[in-house]
C-alpha positions in Angstrom: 0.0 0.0 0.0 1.4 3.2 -1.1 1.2 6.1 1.3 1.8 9.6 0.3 2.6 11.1 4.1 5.7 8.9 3.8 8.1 11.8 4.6 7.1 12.1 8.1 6.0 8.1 8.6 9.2 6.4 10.8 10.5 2.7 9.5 9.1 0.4 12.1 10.4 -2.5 10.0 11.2 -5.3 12.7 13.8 -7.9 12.3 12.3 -10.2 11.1 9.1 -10.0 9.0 9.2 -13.4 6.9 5.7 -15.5 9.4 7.7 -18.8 9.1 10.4 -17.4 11.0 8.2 -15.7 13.3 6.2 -18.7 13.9 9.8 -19.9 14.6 10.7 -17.7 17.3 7.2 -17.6 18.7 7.6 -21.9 19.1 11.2 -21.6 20.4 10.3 -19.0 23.0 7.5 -21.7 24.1 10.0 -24.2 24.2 12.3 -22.0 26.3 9.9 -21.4 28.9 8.5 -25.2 29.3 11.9 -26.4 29.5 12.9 -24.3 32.0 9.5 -24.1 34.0 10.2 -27.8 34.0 13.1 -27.2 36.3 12.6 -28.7 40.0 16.1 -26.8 41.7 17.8 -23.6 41.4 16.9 -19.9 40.4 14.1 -21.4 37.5 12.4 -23.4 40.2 12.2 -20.3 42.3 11.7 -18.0 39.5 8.5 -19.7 37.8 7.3 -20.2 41.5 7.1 -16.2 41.4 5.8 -16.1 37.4 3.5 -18.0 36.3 5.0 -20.0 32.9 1.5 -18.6 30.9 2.2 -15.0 31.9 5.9 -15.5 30.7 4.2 -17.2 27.3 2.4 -13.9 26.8 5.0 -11.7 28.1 8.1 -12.9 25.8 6.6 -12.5 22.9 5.7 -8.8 23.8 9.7 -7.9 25.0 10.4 -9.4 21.5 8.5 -7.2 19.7 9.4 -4.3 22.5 12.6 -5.2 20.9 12.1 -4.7 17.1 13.0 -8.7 16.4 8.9 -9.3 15.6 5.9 -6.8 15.1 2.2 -7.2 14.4 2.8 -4.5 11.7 4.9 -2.0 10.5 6.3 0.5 8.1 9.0 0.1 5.6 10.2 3.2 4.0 12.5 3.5 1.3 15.4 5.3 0.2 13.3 7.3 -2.3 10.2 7.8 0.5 8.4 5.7 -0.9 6.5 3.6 2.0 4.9 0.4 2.3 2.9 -1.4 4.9 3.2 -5.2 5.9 1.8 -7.0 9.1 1.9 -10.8 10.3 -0.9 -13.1 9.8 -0.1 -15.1 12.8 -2.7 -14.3 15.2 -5.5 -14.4 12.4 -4.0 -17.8 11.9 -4.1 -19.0 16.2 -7.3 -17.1 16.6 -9.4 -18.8 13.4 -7.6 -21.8 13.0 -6.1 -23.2 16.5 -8.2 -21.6 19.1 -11.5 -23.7 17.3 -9.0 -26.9 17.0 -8.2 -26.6 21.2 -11.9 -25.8 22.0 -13.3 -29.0 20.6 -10.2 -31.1 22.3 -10.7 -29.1 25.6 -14.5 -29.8 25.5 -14.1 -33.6 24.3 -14.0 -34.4 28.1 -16.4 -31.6 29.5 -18.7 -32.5 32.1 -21.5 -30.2 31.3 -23.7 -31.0 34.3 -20.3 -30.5 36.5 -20.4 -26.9 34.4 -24.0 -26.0 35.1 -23.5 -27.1 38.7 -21.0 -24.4 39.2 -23.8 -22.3 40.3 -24.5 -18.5 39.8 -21.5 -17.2 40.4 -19.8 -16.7 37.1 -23.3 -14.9 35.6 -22.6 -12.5 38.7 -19.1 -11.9 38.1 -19.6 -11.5 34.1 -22.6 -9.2 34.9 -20.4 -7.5 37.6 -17.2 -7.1 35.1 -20.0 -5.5 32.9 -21.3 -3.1 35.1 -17.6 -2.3 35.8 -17.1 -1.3 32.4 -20.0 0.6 31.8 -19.5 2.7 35.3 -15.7 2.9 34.3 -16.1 4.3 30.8 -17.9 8.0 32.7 -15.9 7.6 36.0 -12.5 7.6 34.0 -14.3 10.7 32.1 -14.4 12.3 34.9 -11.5 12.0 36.6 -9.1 12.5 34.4 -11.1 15.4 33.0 -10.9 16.9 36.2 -7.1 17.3 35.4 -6.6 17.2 31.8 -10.4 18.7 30.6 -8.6 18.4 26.7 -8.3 14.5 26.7 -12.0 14.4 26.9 -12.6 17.5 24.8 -13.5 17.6 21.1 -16.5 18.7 19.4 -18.4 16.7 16.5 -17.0 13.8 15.2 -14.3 14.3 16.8 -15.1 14.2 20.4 -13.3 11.6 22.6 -16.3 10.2 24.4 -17.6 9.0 20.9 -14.0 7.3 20.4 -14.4 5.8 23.7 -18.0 4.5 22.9 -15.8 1.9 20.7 -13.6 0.4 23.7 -17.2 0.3 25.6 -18.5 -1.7 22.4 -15.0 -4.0 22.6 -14.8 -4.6 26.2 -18.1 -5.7 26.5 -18.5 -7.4 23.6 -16.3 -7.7 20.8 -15.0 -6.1 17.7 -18.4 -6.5 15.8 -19.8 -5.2 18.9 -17.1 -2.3 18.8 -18.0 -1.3 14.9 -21.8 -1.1 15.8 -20.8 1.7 18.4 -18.1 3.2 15.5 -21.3 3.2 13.4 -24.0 4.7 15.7 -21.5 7.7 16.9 -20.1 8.3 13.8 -16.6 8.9 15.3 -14.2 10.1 13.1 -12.5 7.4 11.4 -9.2 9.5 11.3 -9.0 9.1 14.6 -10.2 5.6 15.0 -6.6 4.2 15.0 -6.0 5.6 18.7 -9.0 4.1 20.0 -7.9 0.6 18.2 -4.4 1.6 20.4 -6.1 2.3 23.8 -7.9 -1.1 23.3 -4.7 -3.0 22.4 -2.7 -1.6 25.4 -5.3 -1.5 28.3 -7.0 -4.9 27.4 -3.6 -6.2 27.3 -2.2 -5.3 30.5 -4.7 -6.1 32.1 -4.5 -9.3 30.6 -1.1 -10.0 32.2 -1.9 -9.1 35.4 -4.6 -11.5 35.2 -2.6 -14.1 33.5 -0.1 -13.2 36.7 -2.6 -13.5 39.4 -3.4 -17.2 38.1 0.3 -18.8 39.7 -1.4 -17.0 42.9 -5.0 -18.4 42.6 -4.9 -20.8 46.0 -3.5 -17.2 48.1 -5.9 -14.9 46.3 -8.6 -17.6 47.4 -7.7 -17.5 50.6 -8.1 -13.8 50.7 -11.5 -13.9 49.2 -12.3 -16.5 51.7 -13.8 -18.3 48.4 -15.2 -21.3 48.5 -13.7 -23.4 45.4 -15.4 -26.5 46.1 -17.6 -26.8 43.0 -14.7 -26.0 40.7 -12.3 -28.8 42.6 -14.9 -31.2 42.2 -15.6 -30.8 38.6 -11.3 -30.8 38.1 -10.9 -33.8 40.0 -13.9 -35.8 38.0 -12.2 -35.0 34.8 -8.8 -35.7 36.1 -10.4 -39.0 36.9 -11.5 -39.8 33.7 -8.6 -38.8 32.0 -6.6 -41.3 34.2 -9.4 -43.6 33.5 -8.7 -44.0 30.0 -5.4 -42.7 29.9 -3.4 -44.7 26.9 -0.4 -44.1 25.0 -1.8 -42.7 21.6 -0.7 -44.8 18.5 -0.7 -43.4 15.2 -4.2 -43.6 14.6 -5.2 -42.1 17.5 -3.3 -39.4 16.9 -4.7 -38.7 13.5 -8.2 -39.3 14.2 -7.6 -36.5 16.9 -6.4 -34.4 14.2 -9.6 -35.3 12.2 -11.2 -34.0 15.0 -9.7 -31.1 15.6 -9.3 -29.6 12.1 -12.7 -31.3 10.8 -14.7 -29.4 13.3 -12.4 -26.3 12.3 -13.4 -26.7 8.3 -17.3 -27.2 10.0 -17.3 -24.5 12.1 -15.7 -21.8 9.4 -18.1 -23.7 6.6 -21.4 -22.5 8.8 -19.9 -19.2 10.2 -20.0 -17.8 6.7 -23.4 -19.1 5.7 -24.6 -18.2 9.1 -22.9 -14.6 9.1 -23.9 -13.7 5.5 -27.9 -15.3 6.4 -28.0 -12.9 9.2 -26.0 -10.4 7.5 -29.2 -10.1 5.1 -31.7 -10.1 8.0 -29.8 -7.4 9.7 -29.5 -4.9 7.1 -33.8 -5.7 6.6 -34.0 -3.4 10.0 -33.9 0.1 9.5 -30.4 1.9 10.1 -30.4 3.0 13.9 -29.2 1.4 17.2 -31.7 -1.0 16.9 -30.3 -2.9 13.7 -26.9 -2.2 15.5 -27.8 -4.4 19.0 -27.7 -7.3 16.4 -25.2 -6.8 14.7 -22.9 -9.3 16.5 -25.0 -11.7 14.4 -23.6 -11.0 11.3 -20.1 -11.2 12.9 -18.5 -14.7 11.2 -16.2 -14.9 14.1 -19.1 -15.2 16.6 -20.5 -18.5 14.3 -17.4 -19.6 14.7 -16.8 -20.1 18.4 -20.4 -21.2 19.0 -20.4 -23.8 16.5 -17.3 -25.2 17.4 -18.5 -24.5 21.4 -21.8 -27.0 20.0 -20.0 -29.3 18.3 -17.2 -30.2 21.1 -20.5 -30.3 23.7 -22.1 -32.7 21.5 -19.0 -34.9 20.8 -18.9 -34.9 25.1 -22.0 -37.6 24.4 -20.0 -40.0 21.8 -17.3 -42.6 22.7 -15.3 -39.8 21.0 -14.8 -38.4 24.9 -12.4 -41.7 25.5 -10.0 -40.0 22.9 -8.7 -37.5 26.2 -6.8 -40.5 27.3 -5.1 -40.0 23.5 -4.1 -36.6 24.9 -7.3 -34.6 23.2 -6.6 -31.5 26.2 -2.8 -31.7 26.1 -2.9 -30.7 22.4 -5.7 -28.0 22.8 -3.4 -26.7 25.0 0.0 -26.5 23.0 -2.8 -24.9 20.3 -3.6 -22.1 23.2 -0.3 -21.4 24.2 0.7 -20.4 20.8 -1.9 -18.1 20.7 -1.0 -16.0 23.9 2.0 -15.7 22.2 0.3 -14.6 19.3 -1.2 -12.2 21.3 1.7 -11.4 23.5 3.4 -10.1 20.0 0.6 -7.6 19.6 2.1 -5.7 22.7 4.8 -2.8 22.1 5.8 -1.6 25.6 6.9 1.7 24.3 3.3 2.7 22.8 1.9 3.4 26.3 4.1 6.5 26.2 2.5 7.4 22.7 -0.6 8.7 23.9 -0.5 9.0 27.4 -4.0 10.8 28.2 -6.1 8.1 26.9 -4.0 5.6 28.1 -4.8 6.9 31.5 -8.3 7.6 30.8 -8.2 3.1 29.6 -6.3 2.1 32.7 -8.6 4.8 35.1 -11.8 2.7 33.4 -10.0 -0.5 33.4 -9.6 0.8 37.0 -12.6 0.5 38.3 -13.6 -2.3 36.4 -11.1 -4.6 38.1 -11.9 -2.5 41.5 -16.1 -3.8 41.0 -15.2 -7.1 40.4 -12.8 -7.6 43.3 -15.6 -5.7 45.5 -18.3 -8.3 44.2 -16.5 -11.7 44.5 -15.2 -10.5 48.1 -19.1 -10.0 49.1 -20.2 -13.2 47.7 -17.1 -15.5 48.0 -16.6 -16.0 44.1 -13.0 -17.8 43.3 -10.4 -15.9 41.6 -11.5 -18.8 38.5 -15.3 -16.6 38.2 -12.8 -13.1 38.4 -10.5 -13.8 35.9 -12.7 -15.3 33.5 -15.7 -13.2 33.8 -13.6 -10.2 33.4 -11.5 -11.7 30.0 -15.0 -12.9 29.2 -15.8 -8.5 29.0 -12.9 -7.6 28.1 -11.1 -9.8 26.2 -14.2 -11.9 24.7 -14.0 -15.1 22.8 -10.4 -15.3 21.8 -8.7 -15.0 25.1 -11.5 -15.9 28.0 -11.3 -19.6 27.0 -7.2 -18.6 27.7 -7.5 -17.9 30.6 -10.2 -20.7 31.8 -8.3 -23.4 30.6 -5.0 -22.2 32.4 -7.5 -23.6 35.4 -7.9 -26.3 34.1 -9.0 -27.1 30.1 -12.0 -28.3 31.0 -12.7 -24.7 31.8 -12.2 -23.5 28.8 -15.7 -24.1 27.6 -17.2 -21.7 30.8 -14.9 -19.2 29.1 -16.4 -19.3 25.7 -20.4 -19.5 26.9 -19.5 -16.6 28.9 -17.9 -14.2 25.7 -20.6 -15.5 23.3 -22.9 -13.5 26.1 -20.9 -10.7 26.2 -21.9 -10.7 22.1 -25.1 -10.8 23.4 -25.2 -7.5 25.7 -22.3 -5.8 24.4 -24.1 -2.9 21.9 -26.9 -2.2 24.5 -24.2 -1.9 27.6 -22.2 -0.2 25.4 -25.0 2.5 24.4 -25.8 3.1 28.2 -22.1 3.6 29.3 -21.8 6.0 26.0 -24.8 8.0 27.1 -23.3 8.5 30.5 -19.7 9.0 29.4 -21.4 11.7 27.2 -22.8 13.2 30.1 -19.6 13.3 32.2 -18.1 15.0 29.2 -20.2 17.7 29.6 -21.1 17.3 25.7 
């Protein structure tokens, strides 16, 4: 892509650009940390007893591209000016192709009526992390307008609290739900990009600590005085029944697995587009207004996508196909979901926060009192760290990095994860409307 403003763009070209090397580095930097989390004695043993080895999966991956050896994107410019954008396809690849493949394996084993026992508590935490966001979004407003009034000024289009209707749309939902709001406040487009940046940054910082916090689960349990009963049981069952049928996985085993895996991917992405286009046609039959815009996570192929696959995995639970966990069905979901935190890891450039540093406060004020709500709400009812983490990724992360973090539990978690996000796809344009209107109002707009 050519770009005439080349003269004052900056060569952001990282080190390497080539995916198959990336892909490379990503695996290598996996195998790094395995090998070394693996350790029983000296400074690794007390090291990963301090970090937890999925925070260091996502956090690698970020120094790396911190570092200018990998980048989600960047700008090449030439000797002559001329300059020319490029990007990685490796997270489109995880998110599409491997995060389907590990949610079927993870769900192979799923004891849905051990799920559904679980109880209420993770509906009041996602609802909570919801409220959270919705009362951040106008709280950050105001505070940080109370010291800096121009990084919630702007008039028009170009007024910040439309730009931060988007994150409300994306935190809450997901990006189909985070176009709707782009649509409905016409926000200018120009200006889009730093809202995309906010989101990036914010959603994954807080990603780490949460990602952190999981090495300290049993403590931070203690401190909620939580009762993690429910959620032992259910582990332990699986665990059980993993043992049960434990084998060592022969060739065929391991290829029907595959079949499994990567036939449910093909499935899933074959019905997400008839799916997506179907309601893509019924949506645009509503006349143009926030109505037509609350559904317009329907028309969102990605959505399809996770919910088929979420269906499919839940059925498969019923078949003899559940013995094929003793093949190892979990263990390879979860290789498939560690590369993708470090697909998602390499979307993080440390030195951006000090890019734009008003809206970054004005994301980490909301994000904030988001986190504040939610540790408020599972002290009063005695909710494990497990409903926290996973009802706020299931907000703020949604679909592609809530089953992440459930499964880092246990993977027969992940599937709470997913149900969760695909009901944040649900709620996310209407929340995302109200804490808009009141972020509007704290702006004084």
């Amino acid at each position: 892509m050519q770009d005439t403003t080349a003269e004052i763009l900056k060569d952001t070209t990282p080190l390497f650009t080539n995916d198959t090397i990336v892909f490379g580095i990503l695996m290598l930097a996996l195998g790094f940390i395995f090998y070394t989390s693996s350790r029983k004695e000296g400074f690794w043993n007390k090291f990963y007893g301090i970090v937890p080895a999925l925070f260091m999966a996502y956090f690698l991956p970020a120094l790396l591209t911190t570092a200018g050896v990998i980048s989600p994107e960047w700008t090449t410019v030439a000797d002559t000016g001329e300059a020319t954008t490029g990007s990685t396809s490796l997270y489109y690849m995880s998110s599409r192709y491997l995060l389907p493949a590990a949610l079927v394996l993870m769900t192979l084993s799923i004891d849905l009526k051990g799920v559904l026992n679980l109880g209420p508590k993770a509906l009041i935490m996602f609802f909570a992390g919801t409220i959270g966001i919705v009362l951040g979004g106008p709280l950050a407003v105001l505070i940080v307008g109370s010291i800096h009034p121009e990084a919630v000024g702007g008039e028009g289009a170009d007024a910040v609290w439309r730009g931060l209707s988007t994150l409300a749309g994306s935190w809450i939902g997901g990006g189909a739900n985070q176009t709707a709001m782009l649509e409905i406040y016409g926000y200018n487009q120009k200006l889009y990009g730093g809202m995309v940046f906010v989101d990036i940054v914010v959603a994954n910082i807080w990603m780490a600590i949460i990602l952190f916090g999981i090495g300290k689960s049993a403590k931070i349990d203690k401190w909620l005085k939580a009762d993690t009963s429910a959620i032992d049981g259910l582990k332990d069952k699986v665990s059980e029944y993993a043992k049960k049928v434990d084998r060592n996985p022969t060739l065929t085993d391991l290829m029907i697995l595959a079949a499994i895996a990567f036939g449910t991917v093909s499935f899933a992405h074959f019905g997400a587009d008839y799916l997506s286009g179907f309601f893509t046609s019924i949506v645009n039959q509503i006349p143009k207004g926030i109505t037509r815009n609350i559904f317009t996570f329907l028309d969102s192929s990605f959505f399809w996508m996770i919910t088929i696959t979420t269906i499919i995995g839940v059925l498969l639970s019923f078949t003899k196909a559940k013995a094929y966990e003793g093949a190892g069905a979990s263990k390879f979901g979860s290789v498939f979901i560690y590369i993708l935190v470090a697909s998602i890891g390499m979307k993080m450039d440390l030195t951006l926060i000090f890019e734009n540093m008003w809206l970054i406060v004005i994301g980490l004020v909301w994000m904030a009192v988001h986190a504040g709500l939610m540790i408020l709400v599972a002290k009063m009812i005695r909710a494990p760290y497990f409903f926290l983490a996973v009802g706020s990724q299931a907000n703020v992360g949604g679909a592609a990095s809530a089953p992440i973090v459930a499964s880092a539990f246990h993977p027969s978690l992940a599937t709470v994860g997913v149900l969760l996000a695909v009901f944040g796809y649900a709620i996310g344009t209407v929340a995302a409307i109200i804490c808009t209107v009141l972020m509007q109002l704290a702006s004084g707009a």
